[in-house]
C-alpha positions in Angstrom: 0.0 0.0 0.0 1.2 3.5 -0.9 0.7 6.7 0.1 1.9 10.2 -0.8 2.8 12.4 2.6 4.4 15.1 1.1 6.0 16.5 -1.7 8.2 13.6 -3.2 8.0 11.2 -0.1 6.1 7.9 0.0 5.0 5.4 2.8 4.9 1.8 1.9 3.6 -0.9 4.3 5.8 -3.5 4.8 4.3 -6.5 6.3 6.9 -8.7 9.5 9.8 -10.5 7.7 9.4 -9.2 4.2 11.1 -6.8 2.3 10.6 -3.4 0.9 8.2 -4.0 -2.4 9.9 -3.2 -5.7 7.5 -0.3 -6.2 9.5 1.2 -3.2 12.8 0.4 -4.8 11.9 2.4 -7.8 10.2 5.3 -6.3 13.9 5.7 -4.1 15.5 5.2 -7.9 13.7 7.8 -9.2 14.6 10.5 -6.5 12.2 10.5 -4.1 12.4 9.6 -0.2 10.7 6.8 0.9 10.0 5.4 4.2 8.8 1.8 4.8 6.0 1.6 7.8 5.1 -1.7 9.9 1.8 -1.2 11.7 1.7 2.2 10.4 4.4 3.4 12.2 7.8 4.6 10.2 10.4 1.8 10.8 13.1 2.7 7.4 13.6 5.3 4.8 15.4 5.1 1.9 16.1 7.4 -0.6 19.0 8.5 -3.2 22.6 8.9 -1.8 22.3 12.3 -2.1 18.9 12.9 -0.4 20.1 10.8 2.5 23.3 12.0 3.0 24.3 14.1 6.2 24.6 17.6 4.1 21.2 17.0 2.5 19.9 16.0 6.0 21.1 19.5 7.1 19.3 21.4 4.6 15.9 19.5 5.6 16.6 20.1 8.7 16.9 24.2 8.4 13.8 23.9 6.3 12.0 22.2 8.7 12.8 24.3 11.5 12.4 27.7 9.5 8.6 26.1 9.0 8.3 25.3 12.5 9.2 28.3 13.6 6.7 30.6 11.0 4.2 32.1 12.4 2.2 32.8 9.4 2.2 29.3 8.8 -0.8 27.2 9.9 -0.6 25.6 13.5 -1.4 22.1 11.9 1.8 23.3 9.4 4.1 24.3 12.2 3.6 21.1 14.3 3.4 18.6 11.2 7.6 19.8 10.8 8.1 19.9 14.5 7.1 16.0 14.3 9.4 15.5 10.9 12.3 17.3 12.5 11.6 14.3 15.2 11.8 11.8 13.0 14.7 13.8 11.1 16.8 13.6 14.4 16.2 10.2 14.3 17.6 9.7 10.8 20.1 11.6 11.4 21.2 9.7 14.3 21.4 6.2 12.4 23.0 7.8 9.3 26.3 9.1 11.9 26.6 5.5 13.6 26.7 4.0 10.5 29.6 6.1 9.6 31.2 5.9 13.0 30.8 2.2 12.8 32.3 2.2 9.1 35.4 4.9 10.7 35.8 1.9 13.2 35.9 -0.7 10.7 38.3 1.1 8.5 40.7 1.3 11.8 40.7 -2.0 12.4 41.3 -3.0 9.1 44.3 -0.4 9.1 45.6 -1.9 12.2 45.6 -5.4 10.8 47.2 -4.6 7.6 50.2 -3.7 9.8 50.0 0.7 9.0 51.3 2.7 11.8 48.9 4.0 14.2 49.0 7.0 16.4 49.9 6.1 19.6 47.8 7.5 22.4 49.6 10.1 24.2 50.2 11.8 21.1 46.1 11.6 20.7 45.8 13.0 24.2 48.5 15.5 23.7 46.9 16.7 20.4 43.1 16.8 22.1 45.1 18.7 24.9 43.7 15.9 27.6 
């Protein structure tokens, strides 16, 4: 089931131990943000790289909060982007672990391959701890 929530974002349904429905897939292809819902509540988006990223993230963000904060917008308006900004946060929160978590892959990998590491003091010394 699909539904349109706002300009270029879609909700799909997405029913316990299935995956997101093709239509999803191409709707993300095609440039548009897409979250995937189980039990009507927002469990996944997905969209293009570049409407995912942290940067892009940033600019919904300041958009969402310049709305929020109108007050010659509609109350209904202004409290529809409070909750997106909510969910935003969210988003934003998974996409930063996932890099932090890549950061920490990538140094372990180093570490294995036998490069040189910094050695902690000189960390300490350069975070003046």
């Amino acid at each position: 089931m699909t539904s349109m929530t706002a300009a270029h974002a879609f909700e799909y349904e997405v029913p316990p131990h299935a995956g997101p429905p093709s239509e999803a897939v191409e709707a993300a292809e095609e440039g548009n943000v897409v979250y995937l819902t189980r039990q009507g509540q927002r469990v996944a988006a997905m969209g293009p790289p570049t409407a995912l990223d942290p940067q892009g993230l940033e600019k919904i963000r300041q958009y969402l909060e310049a709305v929020a904060r109108n007050p010659n917008r509609t109350p209904a308006l202004r409290a529809s982007a409070r909750e997106e900004l909510a969910r935003l946060d969210e988003i934003m929160e998974q996409v930063i672990d996932e890099e932090d978590a890549q950061a920490c892959d990538d140094a372990l990998a180093s570490m294995r391959a036998g490069e040189s590491t910094q050695p902690w003091r000189a960390v300490k010394r350069e975070l003046d701890l």
